[in-house]
Every structure is written in structure tokens, then in C-alpha cells.
MIVEX-748192 format. One record per residue (C-alpha): x, z, y; residue in three letters. Coordinates in steps of 0.1 Angstrom, whole numbers, always signed. Layout:
// residues N
      px      pz      py    aa
       X       Z       Y   ALA
...
***
This chain:
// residues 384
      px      pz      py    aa
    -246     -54     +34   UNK
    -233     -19     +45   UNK
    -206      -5     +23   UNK
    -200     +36     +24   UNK
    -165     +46     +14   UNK
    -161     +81      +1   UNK
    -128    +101      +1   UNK
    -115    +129      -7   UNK
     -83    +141     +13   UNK
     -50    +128      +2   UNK
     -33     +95      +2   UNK
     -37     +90     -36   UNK
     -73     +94     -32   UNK
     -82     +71      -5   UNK
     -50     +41      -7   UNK
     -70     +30     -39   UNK
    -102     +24     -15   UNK
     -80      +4     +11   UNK
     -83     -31      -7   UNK
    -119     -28     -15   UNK
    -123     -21     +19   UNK
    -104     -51     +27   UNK
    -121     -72      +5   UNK
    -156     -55     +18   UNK
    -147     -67     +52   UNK
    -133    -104     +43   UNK
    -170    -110     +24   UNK
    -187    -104     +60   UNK
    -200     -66     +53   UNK
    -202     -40     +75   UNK
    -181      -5     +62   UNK
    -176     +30     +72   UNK
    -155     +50     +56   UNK
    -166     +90     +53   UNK
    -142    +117     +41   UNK
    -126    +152     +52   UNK
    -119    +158     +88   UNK
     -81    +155     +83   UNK
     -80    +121     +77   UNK
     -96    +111    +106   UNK
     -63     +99    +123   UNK
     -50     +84     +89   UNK
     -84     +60     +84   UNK
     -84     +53    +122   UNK
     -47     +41    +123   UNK
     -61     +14     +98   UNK
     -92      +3    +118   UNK
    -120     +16     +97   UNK
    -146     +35    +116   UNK
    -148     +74    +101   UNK
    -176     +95     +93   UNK
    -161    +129     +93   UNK
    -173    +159     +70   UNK
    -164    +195     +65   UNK
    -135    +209     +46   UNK
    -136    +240     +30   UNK
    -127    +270     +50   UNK
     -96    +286     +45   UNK
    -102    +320     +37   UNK
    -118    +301      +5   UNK
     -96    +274      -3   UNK
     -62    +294      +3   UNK
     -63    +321     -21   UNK
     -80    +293     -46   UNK
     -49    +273     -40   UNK
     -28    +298     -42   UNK
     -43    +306     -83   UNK
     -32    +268     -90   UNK
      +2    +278     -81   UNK
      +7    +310    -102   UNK
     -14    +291    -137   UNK
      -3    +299    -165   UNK
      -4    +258    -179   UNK
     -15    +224    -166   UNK
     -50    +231    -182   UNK
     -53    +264    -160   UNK
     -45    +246    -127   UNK
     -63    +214    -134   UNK
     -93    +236    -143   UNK
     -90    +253    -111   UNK
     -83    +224     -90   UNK
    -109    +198    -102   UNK
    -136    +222    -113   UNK
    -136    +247     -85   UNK
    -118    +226     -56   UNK
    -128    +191     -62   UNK
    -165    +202     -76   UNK
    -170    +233     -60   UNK
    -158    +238     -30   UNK
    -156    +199     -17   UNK
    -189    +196     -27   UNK
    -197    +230     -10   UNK
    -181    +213     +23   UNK
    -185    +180     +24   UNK
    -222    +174     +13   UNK
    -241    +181     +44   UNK
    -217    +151     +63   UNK
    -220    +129     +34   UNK
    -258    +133     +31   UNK
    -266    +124     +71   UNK
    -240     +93     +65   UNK
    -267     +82     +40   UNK
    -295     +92     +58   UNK
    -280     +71     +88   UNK
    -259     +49     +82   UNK
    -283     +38     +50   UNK
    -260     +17     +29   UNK
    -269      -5      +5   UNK
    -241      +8     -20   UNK
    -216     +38     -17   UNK
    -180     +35     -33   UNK
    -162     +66     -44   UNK
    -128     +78     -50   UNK
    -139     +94     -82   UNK
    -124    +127     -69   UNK
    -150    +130     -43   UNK
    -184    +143     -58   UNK
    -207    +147     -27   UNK
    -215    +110     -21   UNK
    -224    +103     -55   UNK
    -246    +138     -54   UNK
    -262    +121     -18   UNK
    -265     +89     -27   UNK
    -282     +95     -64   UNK
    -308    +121     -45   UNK
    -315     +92     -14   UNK
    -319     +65     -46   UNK
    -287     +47     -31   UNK
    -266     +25     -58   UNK
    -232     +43     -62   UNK
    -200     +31     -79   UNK
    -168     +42     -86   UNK
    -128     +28     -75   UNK
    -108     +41    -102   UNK
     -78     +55     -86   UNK
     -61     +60    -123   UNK
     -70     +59    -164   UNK
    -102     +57    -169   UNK
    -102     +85    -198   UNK
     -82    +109    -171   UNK
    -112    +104    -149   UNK
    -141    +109    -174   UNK
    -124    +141    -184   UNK
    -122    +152    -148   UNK
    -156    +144    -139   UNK
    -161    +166    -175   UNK
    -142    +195    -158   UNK
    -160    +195    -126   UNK
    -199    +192    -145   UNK
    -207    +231    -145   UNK
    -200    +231    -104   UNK
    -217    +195     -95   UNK
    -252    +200    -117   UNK
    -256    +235    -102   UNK
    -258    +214     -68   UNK
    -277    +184     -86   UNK
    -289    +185    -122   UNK
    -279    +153    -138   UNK
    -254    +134    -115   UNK
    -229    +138    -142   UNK
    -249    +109    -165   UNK
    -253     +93    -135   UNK
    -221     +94    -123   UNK
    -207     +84    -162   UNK
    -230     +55    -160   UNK
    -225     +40    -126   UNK
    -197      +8    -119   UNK
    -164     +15    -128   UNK
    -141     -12    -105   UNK
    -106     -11    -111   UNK
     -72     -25    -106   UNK
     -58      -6    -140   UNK
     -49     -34    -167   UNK
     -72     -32    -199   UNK
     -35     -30    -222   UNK
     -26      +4    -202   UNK
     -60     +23    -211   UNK
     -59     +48    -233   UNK
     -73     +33    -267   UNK
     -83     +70    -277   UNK
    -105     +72    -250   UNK
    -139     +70    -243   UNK
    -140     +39    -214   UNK
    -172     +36    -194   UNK
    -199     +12    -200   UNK
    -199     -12    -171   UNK
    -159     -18    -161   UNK
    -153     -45    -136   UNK
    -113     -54    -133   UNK
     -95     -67    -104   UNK
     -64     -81     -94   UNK
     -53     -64     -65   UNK
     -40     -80     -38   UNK
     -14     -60     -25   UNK
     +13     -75     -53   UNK
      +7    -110     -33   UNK
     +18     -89      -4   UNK
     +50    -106     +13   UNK
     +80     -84     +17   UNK
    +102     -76     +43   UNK
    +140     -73     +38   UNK
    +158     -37     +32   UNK
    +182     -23     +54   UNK
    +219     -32     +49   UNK
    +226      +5     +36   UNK
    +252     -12      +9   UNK
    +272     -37     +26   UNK
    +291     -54      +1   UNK
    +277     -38     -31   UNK
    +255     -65     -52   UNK
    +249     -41     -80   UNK
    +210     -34     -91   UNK
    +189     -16     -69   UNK
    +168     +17     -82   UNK
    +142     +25     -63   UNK
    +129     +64     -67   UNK
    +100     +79     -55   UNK
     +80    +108     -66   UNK
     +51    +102     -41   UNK
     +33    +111      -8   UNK
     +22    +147     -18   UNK
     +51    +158     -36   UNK
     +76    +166      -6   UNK
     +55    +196      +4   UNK
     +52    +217     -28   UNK
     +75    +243     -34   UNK
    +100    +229     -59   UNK
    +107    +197     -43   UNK
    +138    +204     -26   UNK
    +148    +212     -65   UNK
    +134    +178     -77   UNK
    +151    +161     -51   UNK
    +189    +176     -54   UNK
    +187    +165     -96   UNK
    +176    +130     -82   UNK
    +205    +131     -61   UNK
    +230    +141     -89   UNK
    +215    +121    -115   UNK
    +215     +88     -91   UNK
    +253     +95     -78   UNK
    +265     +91    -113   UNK
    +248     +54    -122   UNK
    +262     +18    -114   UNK
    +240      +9     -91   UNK
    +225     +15     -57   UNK
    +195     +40     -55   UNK
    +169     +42     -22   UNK
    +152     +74     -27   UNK
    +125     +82      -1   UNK
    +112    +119      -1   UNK
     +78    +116     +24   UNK
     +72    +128     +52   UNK
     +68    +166     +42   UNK
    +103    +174     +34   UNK
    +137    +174     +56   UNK
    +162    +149     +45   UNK
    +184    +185     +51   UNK
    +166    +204     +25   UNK
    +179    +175      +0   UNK
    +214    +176      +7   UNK
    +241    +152     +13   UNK
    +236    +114      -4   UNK
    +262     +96     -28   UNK
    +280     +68     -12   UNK
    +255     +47     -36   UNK
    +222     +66     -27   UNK
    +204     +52      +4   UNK
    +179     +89     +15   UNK
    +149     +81     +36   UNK
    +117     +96     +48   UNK
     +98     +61     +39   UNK
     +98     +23     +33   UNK
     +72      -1     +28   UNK
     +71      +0     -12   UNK
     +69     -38     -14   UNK
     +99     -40      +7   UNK
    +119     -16     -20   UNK
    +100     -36     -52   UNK
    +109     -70     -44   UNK
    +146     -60     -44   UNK
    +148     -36     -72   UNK
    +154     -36    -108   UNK
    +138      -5    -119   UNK
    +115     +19    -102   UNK
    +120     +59    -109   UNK
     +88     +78    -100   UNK
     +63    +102    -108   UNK
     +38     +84    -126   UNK
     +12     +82     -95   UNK
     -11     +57     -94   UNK
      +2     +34     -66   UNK
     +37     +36     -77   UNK
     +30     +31    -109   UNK
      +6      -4    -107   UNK
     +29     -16     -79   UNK
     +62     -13    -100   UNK
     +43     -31    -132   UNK
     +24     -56    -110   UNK
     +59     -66     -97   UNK
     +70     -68    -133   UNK
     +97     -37    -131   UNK
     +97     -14    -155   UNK
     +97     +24    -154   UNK
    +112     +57    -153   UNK
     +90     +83    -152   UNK
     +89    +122    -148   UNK
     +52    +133    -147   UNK
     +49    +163    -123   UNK
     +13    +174    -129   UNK
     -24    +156    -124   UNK
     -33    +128    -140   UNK
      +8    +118    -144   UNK
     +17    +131    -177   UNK
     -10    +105    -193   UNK
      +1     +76    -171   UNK
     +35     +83    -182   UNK
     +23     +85    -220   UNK
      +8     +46    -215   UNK
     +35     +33    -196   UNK
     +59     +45    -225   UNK
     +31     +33    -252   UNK
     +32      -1    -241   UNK
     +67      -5    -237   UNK
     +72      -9    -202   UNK
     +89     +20    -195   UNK
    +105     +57    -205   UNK
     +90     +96    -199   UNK
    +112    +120    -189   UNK
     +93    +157    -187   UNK
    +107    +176    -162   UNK
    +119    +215    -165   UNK
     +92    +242    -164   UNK
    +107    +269    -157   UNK
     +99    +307    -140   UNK
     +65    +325    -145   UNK
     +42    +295    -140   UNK
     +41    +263    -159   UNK
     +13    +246    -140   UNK
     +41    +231    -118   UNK
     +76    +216    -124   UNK
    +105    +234    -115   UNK
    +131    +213    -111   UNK
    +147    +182    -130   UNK
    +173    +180    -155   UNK
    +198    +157    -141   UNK
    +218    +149    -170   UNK
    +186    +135    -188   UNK
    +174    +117    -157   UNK
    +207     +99    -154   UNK
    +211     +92    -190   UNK
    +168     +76    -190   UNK
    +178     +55    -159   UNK
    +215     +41    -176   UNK
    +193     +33    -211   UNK
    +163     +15    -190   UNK
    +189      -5    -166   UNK
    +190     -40    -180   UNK
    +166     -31    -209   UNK
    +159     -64    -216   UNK
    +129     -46    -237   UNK
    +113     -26    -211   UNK
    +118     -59    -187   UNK
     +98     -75    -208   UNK
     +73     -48    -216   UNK
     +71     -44    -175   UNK
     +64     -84    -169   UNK
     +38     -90    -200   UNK
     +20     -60    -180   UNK
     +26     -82    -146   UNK
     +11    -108    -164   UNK
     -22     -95    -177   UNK
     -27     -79    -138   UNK
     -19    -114    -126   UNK
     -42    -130    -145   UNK
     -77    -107    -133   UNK
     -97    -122    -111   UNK
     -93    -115     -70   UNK
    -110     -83     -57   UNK
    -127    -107     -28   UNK
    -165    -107     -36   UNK
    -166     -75     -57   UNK
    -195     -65     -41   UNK
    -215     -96     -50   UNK
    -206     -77     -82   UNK
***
């Protein structure tokens, strides 16, 4: 069978894809993977052959970013982002590329990062099965395909039932949904393999120091928004004044200079395999992304969080619900509140000393490791 992969840009939206894909491609089917022109050298560098499609043109998608940064709230810039960016002008964009990749390539299914609404609008008018990878809670994801309805049905009446109805395959426990939420129909759960992936040992950046490890990390995206340099000096303070050693890695859009000078306990980096850092560490600090998030729990760590904005501040509200971890909201500050100002180090430090041998949120973190352990593999999902 031929297996369409639709992105959106952004490493949060198409890493959820990656073991489907691998797990497409292990059953003997054929994939392509189709998304925005940017990530052509990012899905190439893995092997997967690339449909590219447009991306909105700047002169549009500038001054429309630009309105995210100066919201008012959260609700103001997710409005903007997921019903005008993600429904509108994605769609807009991306349509005509994803349409000729059906018309084409004719697959027998299409999976979609739920963020990316033109291959379910081109598959459901070509009569081509669609499902969705859930790249985070399912109730976050209803309500964002809620938010970007008005934009999508002006370009196909109805795909929003469709879309509601269609496959939902994840890798998110059942325990970490929100029980308030409406879940879809048909949900298909998968272990994912990338906890049974076999780590490589850290650098010797603490020679002689056998304390814990912390591992902090607030994601792929966040390094190039404006207040990160912020974000990262209170991770900095707050780590320099716990007993233990701290890896932070910052991505690759911000200088390790912008950051400032490291604690003889903090290890600062660009980048480092995150299995590499989990299968050392004792407690993961992050933003409450997807990846990080499922990768620290699958390894049976639990969590400090600090939601930044997206779908973050309800991930952090389930980790801390279940007991396998602890929020910490960050400082929202200045003229806009859509975005996160800085930290306050004090609090972070204090979050990270109550969650450090936690014996509580250990076992919180590892009945969470267990339930994930126990789904069955992600090979032959699409027998499914």
C-alpha cells in the first residue's frame, strides 16, 4: 500500500510522523512524505522521499505573525495562529501541492499531523481514507481543529465532521487524557518505539561529580522567539543553585553567548540525542512539548514543567493531574501576554529541589512508563 504523510512545518509537527513512518516502511509499504518547502532538507536528511508544497508568502504571513506576537492573551494568539495560519493561510498554500500528490501519487490512505488541514481537505474530495497521528491531547486537538472550522469549510464544506470522525492513532497514554474532554470515536494506541531506543553515553562534562543529573530543555522552536535569551538566563540561575548536575540544551536558534556563562554544575549545549540525556537523568525540566514530554514519562522520569504557550499549558495540567510531575507558569510580563517573558528563577529552583528524589512523582512518572509499555507495537498500524 502507498502511505501519504502530511506535515505542516516545524519539528513538533512532523517528529510525531517519523515512527509511523518507520513502522509504514518495516510492514513493506511504499511512503512519501508531503509538507512545506522548508523541510525539504530536514525529511531528506532522514531518507523519505518529499513532495514539496507552497508556503504562504510573506507579505501575508509576516504581519499575521507579527499580530500573534503583540495578543493580548493565549486565546488571541492561538486564535490567530490555528485559525488564520494553520486553517487559512496553510490551507491557502499548501492545497494545490497536496491535491496533485493525491491525484499522483494515489495513496491508499493519507496520515496527517493534525495541524496540517490540506491533505485531509484533498483526500476527503479525491474519496481517499484519511487519518490522524496525534502529535498531543486529544481534547487540545479537537479544540484546534474547532478553531480552524470557519477557515477550512469555506475551502470544503464539511471536512470538519470528517476530519472529527476519521482514525485517531496515537502514542499519548489513555491515563494522561483529559477526562473532561470530548475523545474521538475510533482511537487506536501505540507504544512507540523510540523508548526501546538504545542510548549512547553523555559527555564527561562532570568528571568526578556522581550527583543526579537534570536534564532541561524547553524544545526545538523555542530558541528563536524573542524572550528566550530571558528564559534561558533564569534556567541558568535557578540550575546553579541545586545539588545536582544540569545539561541544558538551548537548539539550534540561539547562541550559547546570548545565554551567558554556565555554573560549574550546568553542562550548556546546542543539542544531544534526548535518549542519550534520559537514560542518565533523574528528572527532566521542560516545556511541556509533546516529544519531551512522552519521552521523559516513557523513561519513567518525572517532570518539571513551565508551559510556554500552544498546546503546553494543558499538557502541563495532566502531567501535574496524574502525579508525575509539577507546573510551574512562567512570568507574563510587558504589553502582551500571548507569550512568556521570562522565568522566575527562584520558583524554578525551589520546583526542581521539591521534585528531586520525589519518591511520589517517581512513582507517578514510572506507573505512566508502565501503562505506555504495556500498548501494543506501532508495527502493522496500517493493517489497522
Amino acid at each position: 500500500m502507498r502511505v501519504l504523510f502530511a506535515t505542516t512545518r516545524g519539528a513538533g509537527h512532523f517528529n510525531p510522523l517519523v515512527p509511523f513512518i518507520e513502522a509504514a516502511l518495516r510492514g513493506g509499504h511504499e511512503v512519501l512524505v508531503a509538507g512545506p518547502q522548508l523541510l525539504a532538507e530536514t525529511i531528506e536528511r532522514a531518507g523519505y522521499p518529499f513532495w514539496p508544497c507552497e508556503v504562504p508568502p510573506e507579505h501575508l504571513l509576516g504581519p499575521t505573525w507579527g499580530r500573534v506576537q503583540t495578543a493580548a492573551t493565549p486565546e488571541e494568539a492561538e486564535a490567530i495562529v490555528v485559525g488564520e495560519i494553520f486553517g487559512g493561510l496553510n490551507v491557502q498554500a499548501a492545497l494545490p501541492g497536496m491535491r496533485s500528490a493525491c491525484e499522483e501519487w494515489q495513496p491508499g490512505v493519507v496520515m496527517r499531523d493534525p495541524s496540517e488541514y490540506a491533505s485531509a481537505i484533498a483526500a476527503e474530495s479525491l474519496g481517499i481514507p484519511h487519518v490522524r497521528a496525534a502529535i498531543g491531547l486529544a481534547a487540545t486537538e479537537r479544540a484546534m481543529t474547532e478553531i480552524a472550522s470557519p477557515s477550512i469549510e469555506v475551502v470544503c464544506p464539511g471536512v470538519t465532521e470528517a476530519i472529527l470522525g476519521s482514525p485517531y492513532l496515537t502514542t499519548w497514554p489513555a491515563s494522561l487524557e483529559d477526562p473532561t474532554g470530548t475523545n474521538p470515536e475510533d482511537v487506536r494506541r501505540f507504544r512507540d518505539p523510540a523508548a526501546d531506543t538504545p542510548p549512547a553515553p553523555l559527555g564527561d562534562w562532570w568528571p568526578g561529580d556522581d550527583r543526579p543529573l537534570v536534564y532541561l530543555s524547553f524544545g526545538s522552536v523555542t530558541g528563536g522567539l524573542p524572550m528566550a535569551p530571558a528564559l534561558y538566563r533564569a534556567a541558568l540561575e535557578a540550575a546553579g543553585q541545586v545539588p545536582a548536575r544540569v545539561l541544558i540544551t538551548v537548539g539550534t536558534e540561539l547562541e550559547l553567548e546570548a545565554v551567558g556563562a554556565a555554573p560549574a554544575n550546568v553542562h550548556l549545549t546546542r543539542w544531544v540525542p534526548q535518549a542519550d540525556a534520559l537514560a542518565e537523568a533523574s528528572l527532566v525540566v521542560s516545556h511541556g512539548g509533546s516529544g519531551t514530554t512522552l519521552g521523559a514519562l516513557a523513561a519513567g522520569l518525572p517532570l518539571v514543567v513551565v508551559p510556554l504557550f500552544a498546546d503546553q499549558p494543558p499538557n502541563a495540567r495532566r502531567v501535574a493531574d496524574v502525579g508525575a510531575g509539577v507546573a510551574v507558569e512562567p512570568l507574563r510580563e510587558g504589553p502582551s501576554k500571548a507569550l512568556p517573558s521570562s522565568i522566575d528563577a527562584g520558583a524554578l529552583r525551589d520546583a526542581i529541589l521539591d521534585a528531586l528524589g520525589n519518591d511520589a512523582l517517581a512513582r507517578g512518572a514510572q506507573a505512566i512508563a508502565a501503562e505506555m509499555r504495556a500498548l501494543p507495537a506501532l508495527d502493522g498500524w496500517a493493517a489497522t
